[in-house]
C-alpha positions in Angstrom: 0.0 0.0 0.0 3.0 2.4 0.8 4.3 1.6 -2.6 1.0 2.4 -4.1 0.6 6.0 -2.2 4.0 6.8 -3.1 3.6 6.5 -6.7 -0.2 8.3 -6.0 1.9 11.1 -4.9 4.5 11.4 -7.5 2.1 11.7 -10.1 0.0 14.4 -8.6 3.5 15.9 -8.3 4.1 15.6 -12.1 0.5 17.0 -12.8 0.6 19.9 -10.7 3.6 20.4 -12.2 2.2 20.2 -15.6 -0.8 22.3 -14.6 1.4 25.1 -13.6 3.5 25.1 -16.9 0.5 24.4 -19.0 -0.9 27.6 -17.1 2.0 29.8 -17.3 2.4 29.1 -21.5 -0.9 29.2 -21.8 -1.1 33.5 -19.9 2.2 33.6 -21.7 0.1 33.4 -25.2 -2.3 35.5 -23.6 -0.1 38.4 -23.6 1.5 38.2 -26.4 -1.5 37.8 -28.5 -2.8 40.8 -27.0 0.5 42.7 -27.4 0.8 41.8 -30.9 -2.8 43.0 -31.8 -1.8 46.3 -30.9 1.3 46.2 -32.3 -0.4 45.1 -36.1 -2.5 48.3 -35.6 -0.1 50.9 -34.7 1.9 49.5 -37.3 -1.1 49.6 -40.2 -1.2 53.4 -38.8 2.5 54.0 -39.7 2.0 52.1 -42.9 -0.2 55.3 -43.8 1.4 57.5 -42.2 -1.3 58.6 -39.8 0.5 58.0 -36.2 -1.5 60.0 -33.9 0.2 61.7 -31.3 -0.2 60.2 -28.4 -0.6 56.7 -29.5 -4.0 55.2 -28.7 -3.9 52.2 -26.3 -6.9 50.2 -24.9 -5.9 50.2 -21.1 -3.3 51.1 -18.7 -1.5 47.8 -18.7 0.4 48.7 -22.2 3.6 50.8 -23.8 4.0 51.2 -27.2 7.0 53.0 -28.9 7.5 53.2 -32.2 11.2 53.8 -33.9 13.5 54.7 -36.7 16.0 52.6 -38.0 18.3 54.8 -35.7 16.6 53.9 -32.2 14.8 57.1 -32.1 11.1 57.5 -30.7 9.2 58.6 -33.6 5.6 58.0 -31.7 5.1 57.2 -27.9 1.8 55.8 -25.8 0.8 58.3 -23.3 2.5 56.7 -20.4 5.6 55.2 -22.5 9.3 57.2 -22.6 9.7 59.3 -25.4 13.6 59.7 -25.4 14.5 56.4 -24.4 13.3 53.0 -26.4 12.3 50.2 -24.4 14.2 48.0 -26.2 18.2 48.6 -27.3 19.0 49.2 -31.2 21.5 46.1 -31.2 18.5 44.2 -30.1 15.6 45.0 -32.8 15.9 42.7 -35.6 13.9 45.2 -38.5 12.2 42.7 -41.0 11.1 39.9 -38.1 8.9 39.9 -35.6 10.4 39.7 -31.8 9.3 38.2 -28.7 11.5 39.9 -25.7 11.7 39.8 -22.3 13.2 43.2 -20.2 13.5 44.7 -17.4 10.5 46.4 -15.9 12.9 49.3 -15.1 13.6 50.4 -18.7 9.7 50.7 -19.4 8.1 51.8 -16.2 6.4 48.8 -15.1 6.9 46.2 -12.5 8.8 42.9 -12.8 9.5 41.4 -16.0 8.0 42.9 -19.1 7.3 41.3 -22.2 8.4 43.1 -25.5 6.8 42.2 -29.1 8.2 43.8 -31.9 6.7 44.4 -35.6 8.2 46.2 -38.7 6.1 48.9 -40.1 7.0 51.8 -42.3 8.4 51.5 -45.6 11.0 50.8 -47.2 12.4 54.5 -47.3 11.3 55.1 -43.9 11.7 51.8 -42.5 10.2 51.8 -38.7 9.7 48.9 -35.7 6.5 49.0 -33.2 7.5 48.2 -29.7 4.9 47.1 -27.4 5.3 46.1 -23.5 3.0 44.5 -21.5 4.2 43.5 -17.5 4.0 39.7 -16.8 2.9 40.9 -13.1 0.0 39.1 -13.6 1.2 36.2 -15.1 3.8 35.7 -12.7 1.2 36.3 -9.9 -1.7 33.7 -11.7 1.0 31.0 -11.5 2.7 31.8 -7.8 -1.4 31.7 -6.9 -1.7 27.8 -8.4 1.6 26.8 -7.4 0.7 28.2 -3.5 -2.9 26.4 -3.6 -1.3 23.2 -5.1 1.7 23.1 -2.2 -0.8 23.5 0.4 -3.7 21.4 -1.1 -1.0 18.5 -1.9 -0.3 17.0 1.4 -4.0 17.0 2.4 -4.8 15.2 -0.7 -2.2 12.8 -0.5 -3.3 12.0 3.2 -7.1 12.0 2.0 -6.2 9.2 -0.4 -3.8 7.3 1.6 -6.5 7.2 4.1 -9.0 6.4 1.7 -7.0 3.8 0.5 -6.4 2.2 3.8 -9.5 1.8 4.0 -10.6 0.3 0.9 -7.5 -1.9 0.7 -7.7 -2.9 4.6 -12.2 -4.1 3.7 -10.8 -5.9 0.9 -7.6 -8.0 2.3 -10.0 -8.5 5.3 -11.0 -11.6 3.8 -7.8 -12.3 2.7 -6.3 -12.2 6.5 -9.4 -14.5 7.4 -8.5 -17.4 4.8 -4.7 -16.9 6.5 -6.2 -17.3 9.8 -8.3 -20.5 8.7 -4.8 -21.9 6.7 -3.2 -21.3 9.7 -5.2 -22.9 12.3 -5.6 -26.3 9.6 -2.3 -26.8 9.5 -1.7 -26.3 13.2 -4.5 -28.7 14.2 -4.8 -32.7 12.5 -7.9 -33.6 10.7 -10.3 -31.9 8.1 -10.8 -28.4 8.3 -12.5 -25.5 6.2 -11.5 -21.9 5.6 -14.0 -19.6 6.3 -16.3 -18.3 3.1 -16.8 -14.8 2.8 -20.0 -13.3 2.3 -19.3 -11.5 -0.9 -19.8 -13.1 -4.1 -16.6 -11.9 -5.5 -12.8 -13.1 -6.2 -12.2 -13.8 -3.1 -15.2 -15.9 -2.5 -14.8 -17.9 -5.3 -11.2 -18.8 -4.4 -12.3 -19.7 -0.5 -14.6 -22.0 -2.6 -12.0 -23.7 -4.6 -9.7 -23.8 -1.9 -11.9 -26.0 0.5 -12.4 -28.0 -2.6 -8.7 -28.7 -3.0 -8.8 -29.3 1.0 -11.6 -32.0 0.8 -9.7 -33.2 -1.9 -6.5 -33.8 0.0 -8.2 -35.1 2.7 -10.0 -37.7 1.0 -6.6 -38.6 -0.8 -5.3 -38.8 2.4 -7.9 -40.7 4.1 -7.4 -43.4 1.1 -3.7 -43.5 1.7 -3.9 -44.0 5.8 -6.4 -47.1 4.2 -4.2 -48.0 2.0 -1.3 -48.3 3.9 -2.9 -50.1 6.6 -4.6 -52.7 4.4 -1.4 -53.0 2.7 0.5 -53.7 6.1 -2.0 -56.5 7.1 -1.8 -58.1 4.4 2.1 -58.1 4.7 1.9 -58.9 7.9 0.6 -62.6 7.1 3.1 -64.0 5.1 5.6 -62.6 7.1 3.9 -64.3 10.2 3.7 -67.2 8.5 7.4 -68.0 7.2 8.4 -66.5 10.8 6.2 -69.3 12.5 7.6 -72.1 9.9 11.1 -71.1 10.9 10.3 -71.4 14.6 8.9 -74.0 14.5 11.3 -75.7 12.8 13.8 -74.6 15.3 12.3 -75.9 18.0 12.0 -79.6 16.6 15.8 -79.5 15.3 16.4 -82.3 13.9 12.7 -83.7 13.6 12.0 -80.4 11.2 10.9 -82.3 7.7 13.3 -79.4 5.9 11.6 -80.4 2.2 7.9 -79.5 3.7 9.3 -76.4 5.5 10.8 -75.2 1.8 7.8 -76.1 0.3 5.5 -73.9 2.5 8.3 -71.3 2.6 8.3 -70.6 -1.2 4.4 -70.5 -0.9 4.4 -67.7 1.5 7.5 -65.7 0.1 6.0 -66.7 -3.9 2.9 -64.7 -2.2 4.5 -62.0 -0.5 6.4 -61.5 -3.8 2.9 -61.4 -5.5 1.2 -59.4 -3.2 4.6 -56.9 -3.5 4.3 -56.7 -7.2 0.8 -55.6 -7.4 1.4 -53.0 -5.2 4.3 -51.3 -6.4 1.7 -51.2 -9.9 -0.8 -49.6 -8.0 1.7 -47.1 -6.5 2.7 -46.7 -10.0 -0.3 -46.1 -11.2 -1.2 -43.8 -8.7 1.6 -41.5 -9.4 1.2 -41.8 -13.1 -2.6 -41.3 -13.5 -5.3 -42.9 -15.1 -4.7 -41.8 -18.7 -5.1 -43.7 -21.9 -2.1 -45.0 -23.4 -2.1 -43.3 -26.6 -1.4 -39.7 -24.7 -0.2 -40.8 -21.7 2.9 -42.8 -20.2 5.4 -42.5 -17.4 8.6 -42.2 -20.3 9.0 -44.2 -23.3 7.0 -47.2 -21.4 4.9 -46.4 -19.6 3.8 -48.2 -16.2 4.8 -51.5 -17.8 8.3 -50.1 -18.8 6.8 -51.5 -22.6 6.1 -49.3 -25.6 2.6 -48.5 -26.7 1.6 -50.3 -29.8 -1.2 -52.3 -31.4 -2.9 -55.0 -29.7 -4.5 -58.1 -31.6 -7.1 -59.3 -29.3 -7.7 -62.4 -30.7 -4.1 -63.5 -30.4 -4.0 -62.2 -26.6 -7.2 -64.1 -25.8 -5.6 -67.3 -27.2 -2.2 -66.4 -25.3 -4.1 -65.8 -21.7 -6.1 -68.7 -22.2 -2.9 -71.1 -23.2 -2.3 -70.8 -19.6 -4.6 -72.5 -18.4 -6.9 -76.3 -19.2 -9.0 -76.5 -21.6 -11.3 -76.8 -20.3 -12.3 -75.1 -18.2 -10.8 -72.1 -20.2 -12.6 -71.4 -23.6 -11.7 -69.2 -26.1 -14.5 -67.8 -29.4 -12.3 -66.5 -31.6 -13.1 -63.9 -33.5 -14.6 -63.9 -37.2 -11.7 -61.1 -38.4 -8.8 -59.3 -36.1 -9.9 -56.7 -34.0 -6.8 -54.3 -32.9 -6.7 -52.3 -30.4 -4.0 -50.0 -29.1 -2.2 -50.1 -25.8 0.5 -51.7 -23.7 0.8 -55.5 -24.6 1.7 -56.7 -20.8 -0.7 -54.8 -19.4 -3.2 -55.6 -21.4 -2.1 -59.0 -20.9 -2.2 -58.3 -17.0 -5.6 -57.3 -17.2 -7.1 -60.4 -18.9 -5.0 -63.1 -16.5 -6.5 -61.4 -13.4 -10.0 -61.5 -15.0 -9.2 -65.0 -15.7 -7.7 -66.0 -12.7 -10.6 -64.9 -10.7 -13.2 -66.3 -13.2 -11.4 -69.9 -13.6 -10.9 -69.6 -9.3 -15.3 -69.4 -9.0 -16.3 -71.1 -12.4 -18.1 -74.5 -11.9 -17.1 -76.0 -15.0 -16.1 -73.5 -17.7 -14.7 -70.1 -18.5 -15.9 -68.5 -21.9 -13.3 -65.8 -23.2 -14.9 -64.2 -26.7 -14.4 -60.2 -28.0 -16.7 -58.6 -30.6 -16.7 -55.2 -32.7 -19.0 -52.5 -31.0 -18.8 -49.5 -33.1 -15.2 -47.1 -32.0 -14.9 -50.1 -29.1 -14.1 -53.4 -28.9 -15.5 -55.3 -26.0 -13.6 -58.4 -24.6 -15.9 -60.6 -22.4 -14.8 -63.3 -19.8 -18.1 -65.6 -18.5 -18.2 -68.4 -15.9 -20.9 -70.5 -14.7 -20.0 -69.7 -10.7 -22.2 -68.1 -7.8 -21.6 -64.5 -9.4 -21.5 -61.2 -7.8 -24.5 -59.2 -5.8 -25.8 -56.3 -7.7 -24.8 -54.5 -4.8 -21.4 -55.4 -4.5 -20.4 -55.1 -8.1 -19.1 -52.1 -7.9 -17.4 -52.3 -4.3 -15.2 -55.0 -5.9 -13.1 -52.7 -7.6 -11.9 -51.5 -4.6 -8.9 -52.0 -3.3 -8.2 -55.1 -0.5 -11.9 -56.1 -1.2 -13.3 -59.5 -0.4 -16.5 -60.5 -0.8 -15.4 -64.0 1.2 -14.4 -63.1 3.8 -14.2 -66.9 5.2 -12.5 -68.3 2.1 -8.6 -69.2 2.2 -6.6 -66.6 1.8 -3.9 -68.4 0.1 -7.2 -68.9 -2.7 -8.7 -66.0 -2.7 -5.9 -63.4 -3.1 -5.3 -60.1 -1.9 -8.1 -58.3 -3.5 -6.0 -56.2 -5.8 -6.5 -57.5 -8.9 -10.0 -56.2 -10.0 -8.5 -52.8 -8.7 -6.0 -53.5 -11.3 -8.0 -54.0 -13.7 -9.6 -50.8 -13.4 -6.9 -48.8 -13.4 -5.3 -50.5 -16.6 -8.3 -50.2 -18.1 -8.6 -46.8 -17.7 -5.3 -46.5 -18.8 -5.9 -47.9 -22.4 -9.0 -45.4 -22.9 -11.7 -48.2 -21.7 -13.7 -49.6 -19.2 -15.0 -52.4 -17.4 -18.2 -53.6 -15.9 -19.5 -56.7 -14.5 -22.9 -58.2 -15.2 -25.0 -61.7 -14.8 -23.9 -64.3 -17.3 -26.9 -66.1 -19.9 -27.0 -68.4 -17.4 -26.1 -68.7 -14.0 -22.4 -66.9 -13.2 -20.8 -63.6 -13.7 -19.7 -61.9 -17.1 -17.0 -59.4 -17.1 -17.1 -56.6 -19.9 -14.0 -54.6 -21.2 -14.3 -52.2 -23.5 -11.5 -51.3 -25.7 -11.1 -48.6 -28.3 -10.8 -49.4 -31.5 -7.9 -49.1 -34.0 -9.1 -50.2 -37.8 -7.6 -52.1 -39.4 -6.1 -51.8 -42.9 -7.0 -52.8 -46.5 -4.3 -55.8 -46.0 -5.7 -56.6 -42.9 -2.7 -55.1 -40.8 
């Protein structure tokens, strides 16, 4: 605010300073217009050689003199010398017209005393018109403004600063409240707001977006305190477990049956390993974003450290499905390719986690088939198992979800790999919803987008 009352205040200091030069060149014209009017009459007068004797002037304020080429007065005003010219010869320039400034001394006047000069005559008798008018009263109009200016200055100034104090102070009001509030947040744990202001201006609307961003944060960090904790449970098992195999086999020595402790030791640490991976691609994915594959990757590529390419769905059906009998794994292959664009493992990812979990429920088969639907191709895994509530079939995508809770956990998995799913999917520009299967069982839907094919079929 200082800043902005100091440059207030220099530029009223450059405008009263204008104003008093535009007012002083301004009286300045004044004058020697005036003077130069009677000058071009006296001088019309000599040009007919009818100079009266005393020279007529309008008012008391003016001198006129007119004289030879030799500095004599020829013809005087009334109240003007007739001996002595008010300007010296050396001075007069005979053939131009003169602005001068003398002394008011030589004329009679006080102060300062503007001189214009005009030829007149002829060329025989060639002759100058002198005519003086005192810039008294300019010099006086200006000291006038100058005086009201340096006393009415400061109290401007002030009036403005205060002024502005005041305006500025009602409008950073709000300002110091959502300090306050960002204060008093950070200093305390939990959710928080910052306080709205009335007004439906600037400030309001960024108090607005601001709690948004907070409620934002908080929710992202509500999810990560979940996440973290779910992630450290699940941990927390196969760690228990390999730390009870290795007790126990420390405590029966030389009874321990080392092949069977091995075994169940690469189960749990195979798990752990597993359960490892899936979270470092969340965390990936997390930092990375949900965007589609064409416009978005974390580097050349991508989450999956692969490059983004065409997908042939057919063939990547076929290569899941190779993983596993037949039956109960099924593949209907499709009547032409149908490409799609994207990151081959993770693609491939997405369908084995599908899978897994379909093969893991069916009853006797798993039906894998994909199909052209308009810009999107949609991939479908079916089984014939117990299927998914209504209710629960979104809830499933989240993250360390179980619907059976009393199954094995060594069976059932962490529940990461539908959230997987997601976010891959989501990744490559699609999406994915469950539904009921023709019969009984659950059908999982992915929709792809596109990419046509060429005339060669490429």
């Amino acid at each position: 605010m200082a800043i902005g009352v100091l440059g207030l205040s220099v530029g009223l200091a450059l405008g009263g300073l204008v104003l008093i030069g535009v007012l002083g060149f301004v009286l300045q014209r004044s004058v020697d217009n005036e003077a130069f009017r009677t000058a071009d009459a006296v001088a019309l007068l000599a040009a007919e050689d009818a100079l009266p004797d005393p020279l007529p002037v309008a008012g008391g304020q003016l001198r006129v003199q007119v004289v030879d080429a030799q500095g004599r007065v020829r013809a005087a005003s009334i109240d003007a010398d007739r001996l002595v010219p008010m300007v010296r010869a050396e001075r007069l320039e005979p053939d131009q017209r003169q602005r001068l400034v003398v002394s008011g001394e030589r004329v009679g006047l006080v102060g300062p005393v503007r001189v214009v000069t005009v030829p007149a005559g002829t060329a025989a008798d060639p002759l100058t018109v002198l005519v003086a008018k005192s810039l008294s009263d300019v010099r006086h109009s200006t000291h006038v403004v100058g005086t009201i200016l340096v006393v009415s200055f400061p109290l401007l100034v002030a009036a403005l600063a205060a002024v502005a104090w005041r305006v500025v102070g009602a409008t950073l009001r709000p300002v110091e409240a959502l300090r306050r509030g960002a204060e008093e947040i950070t200093g305390r744990a939990g959710p928080g707001r910052l306080p709205v202001p009335a007004s439906r201006d600037e400030v309001h609307r960024l108090a607005v977006t601001l709690n948004g961003m907070l409620d934002r944060l908080e929710s992202a960090r509500q999810r990560q305190r979940a996440f973290v904790a779910d992630a450290a449970h699940e941990l927390r098992s196969p760690v228990t477990n390999i730390r009870t195999e290795l007790e126990v086999a420390q405590r029966l020595g030389d009874r321990t049956d080392w092949a069977a402790v091995t075994d169940n030791l690469l189960a749990d640490t195979e798990r752990l390993s597993h359960l490892v991976d899936d979270l470092l691609l969340l965390a990936r994915l997390d930092e990375s974003g949900a965007a589609p594959t064409a416009t978005a990757s974390a580097g050349p590529g991508g989450v999956g450290g692969h490059a983004v390419g065409p997908v042939e769905l057919g063939d990547l059906l076929a290569t899941v499905a190779a993983r596993y009998p037949s039956p109960p794994v099924r593949v209907e292959p499709p009547g032409e390719p149908l490409w799609t664009v994207g990151h081959p493992d993770e693609l491939r990812r997405v369908l084995t986690n599908v899978v897994d979990n379909a093969v893991r429920h069916a009853r006797t088969r798993v039906v894998l088939a994909v199909g052209a639907e308009g810009a999107y191709h949609r991939v479908t895994v079916t089984d014939d198992g117990p299927g998914i509530p209504a209710a629960d079939r979104e809830r499933v995508f989240d993250r360390f979800t179980r619907l059976d809770d009393a199954r094995a956990r060594d069976g059932g998995g962490a529940g990461l790999g539908l959230a997987i799913v997601r976010e891959l999917v989501r990744r490559a520009g699609g999406t994915v919803t469950l539904g009921d299967a023709d019969g009984p069982g659950l059908r999982v839907s992915l929709r792809l987008p596109a990419l046509p094919a060429t005339d060669d079929g490429r």
